[in-house]
C-alpha positions as CSV (number, residue, x, y, z in Angstrom):
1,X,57.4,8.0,-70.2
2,X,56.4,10.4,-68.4
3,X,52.7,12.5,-68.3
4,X,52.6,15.8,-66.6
5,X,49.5,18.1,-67.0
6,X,49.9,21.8,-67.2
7,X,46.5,24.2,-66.2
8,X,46.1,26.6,-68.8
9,X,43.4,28.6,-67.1
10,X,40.5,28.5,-64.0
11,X,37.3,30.1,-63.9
12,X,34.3,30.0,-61.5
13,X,30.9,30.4,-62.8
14,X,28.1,31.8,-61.0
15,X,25.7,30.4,-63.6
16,X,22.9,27.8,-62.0
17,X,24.5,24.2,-62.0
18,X,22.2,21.7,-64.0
19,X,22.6,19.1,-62.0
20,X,21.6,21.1,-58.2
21,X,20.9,24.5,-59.5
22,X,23.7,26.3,-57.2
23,X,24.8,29.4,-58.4
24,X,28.3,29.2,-56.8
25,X,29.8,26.0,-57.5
26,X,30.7,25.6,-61.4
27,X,34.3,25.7,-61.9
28,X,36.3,25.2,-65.3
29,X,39.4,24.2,-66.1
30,X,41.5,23.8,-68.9
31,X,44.6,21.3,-68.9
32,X,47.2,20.5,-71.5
33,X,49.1,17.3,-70.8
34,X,53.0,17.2,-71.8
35,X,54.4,14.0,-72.7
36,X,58.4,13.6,-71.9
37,X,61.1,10.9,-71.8
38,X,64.5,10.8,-71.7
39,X,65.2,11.9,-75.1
40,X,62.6,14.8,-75.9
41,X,59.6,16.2,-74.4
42,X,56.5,17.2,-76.1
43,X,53.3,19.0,-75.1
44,X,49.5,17.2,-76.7
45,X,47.6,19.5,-78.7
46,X,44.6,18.7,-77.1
47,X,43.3,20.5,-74.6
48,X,41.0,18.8,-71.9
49,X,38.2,21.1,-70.5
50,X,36.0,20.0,-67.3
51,X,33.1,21.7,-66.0
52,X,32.8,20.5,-62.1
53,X,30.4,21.1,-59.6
54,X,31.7,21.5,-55.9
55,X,28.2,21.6,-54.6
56,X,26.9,18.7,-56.3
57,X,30.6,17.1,-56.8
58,X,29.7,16.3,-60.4
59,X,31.1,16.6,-63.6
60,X,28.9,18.6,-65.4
61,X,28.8,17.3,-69.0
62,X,28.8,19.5,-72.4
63,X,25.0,17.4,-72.8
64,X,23.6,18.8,-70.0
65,X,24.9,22.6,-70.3
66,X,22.5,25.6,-71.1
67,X,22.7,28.5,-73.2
68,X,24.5,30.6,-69.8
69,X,26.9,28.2,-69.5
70,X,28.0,27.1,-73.0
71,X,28.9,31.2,-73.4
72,X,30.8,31.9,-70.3
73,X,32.4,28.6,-71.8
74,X,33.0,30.2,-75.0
75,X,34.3,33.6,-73.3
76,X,36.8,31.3,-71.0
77,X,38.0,29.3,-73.6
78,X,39.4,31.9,-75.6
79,X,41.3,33.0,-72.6
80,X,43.0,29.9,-72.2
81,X,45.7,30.2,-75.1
82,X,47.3,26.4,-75.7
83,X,51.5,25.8,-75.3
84,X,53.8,25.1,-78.4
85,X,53.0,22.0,-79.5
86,X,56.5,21.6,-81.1
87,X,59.4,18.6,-79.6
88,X,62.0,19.9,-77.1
89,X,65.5,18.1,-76.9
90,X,66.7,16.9,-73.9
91,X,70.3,17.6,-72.8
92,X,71.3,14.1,-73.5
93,X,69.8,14.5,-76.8
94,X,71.8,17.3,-77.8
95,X,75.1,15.5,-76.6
96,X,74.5,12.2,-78.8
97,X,74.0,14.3,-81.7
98,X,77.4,16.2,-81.1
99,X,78.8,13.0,-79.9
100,X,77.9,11.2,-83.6
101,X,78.8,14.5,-85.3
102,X,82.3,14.2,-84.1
103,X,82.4,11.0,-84.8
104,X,81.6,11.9,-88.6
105,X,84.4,14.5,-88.7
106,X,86.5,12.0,-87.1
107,X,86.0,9.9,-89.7
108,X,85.8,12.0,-92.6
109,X,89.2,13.4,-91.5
110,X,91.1,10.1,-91.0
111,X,90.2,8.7,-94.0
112,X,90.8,11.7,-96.0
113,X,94.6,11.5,-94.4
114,X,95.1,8.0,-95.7
């Protein structure tokens, strides 16, 4: 299987970073991973959120964040609308369904001919 993550949506902050107090390093980001194998393809309903400091080059935990930061968080995450969550066929997929399909109306029509 195969795990690919797709970003939703970036934002800076120029709130004070807990951990250094720099007011120009606080970056969100919102990911959504998508699970797929040969037969279908499927995107997690979960969506991971990380806070990171480049100044500090931490990962600034929901523990540690203040008042500032938890609503630029709250404005941010409404911006960052989630994919479908629902199954996509792959090609192949579609083929082995028309494949044992056929094979049904084969059947049904040479034993209704007997």
């Amino acid at each position: 299987m195969k795990t690919t993550e797709h970003i939703l949506h970036i934002a800076k902050f120029n709130n004070n970073c807990p951990g250094c107090y720099t007011t120009d390093g606080l970056k969100i980001s919102f990911v959504q991973e998508e699970i797929e194998n040969k037969f279908h393809s499927k995107m997690q309903k979960i969506v991971a959120e990380t806070l990171y400091c480049h100044a500090c080059n931490n990962i600034i935990y929901p523990v540690n964040w203040n008042e500032d930061i938890d609503r630029v968080y709250q404005y941010h995450k409404k911006q960052a609308i989630p994919k479908s969550s629902r199954v996509r066929l792959q090609p192949i997929t579609y083929g082995i369904i028309l494949f044992c399909f056929g094979a049904v109306v084969a059947l049904i029509y040479f034993l209704g001919n007997n």
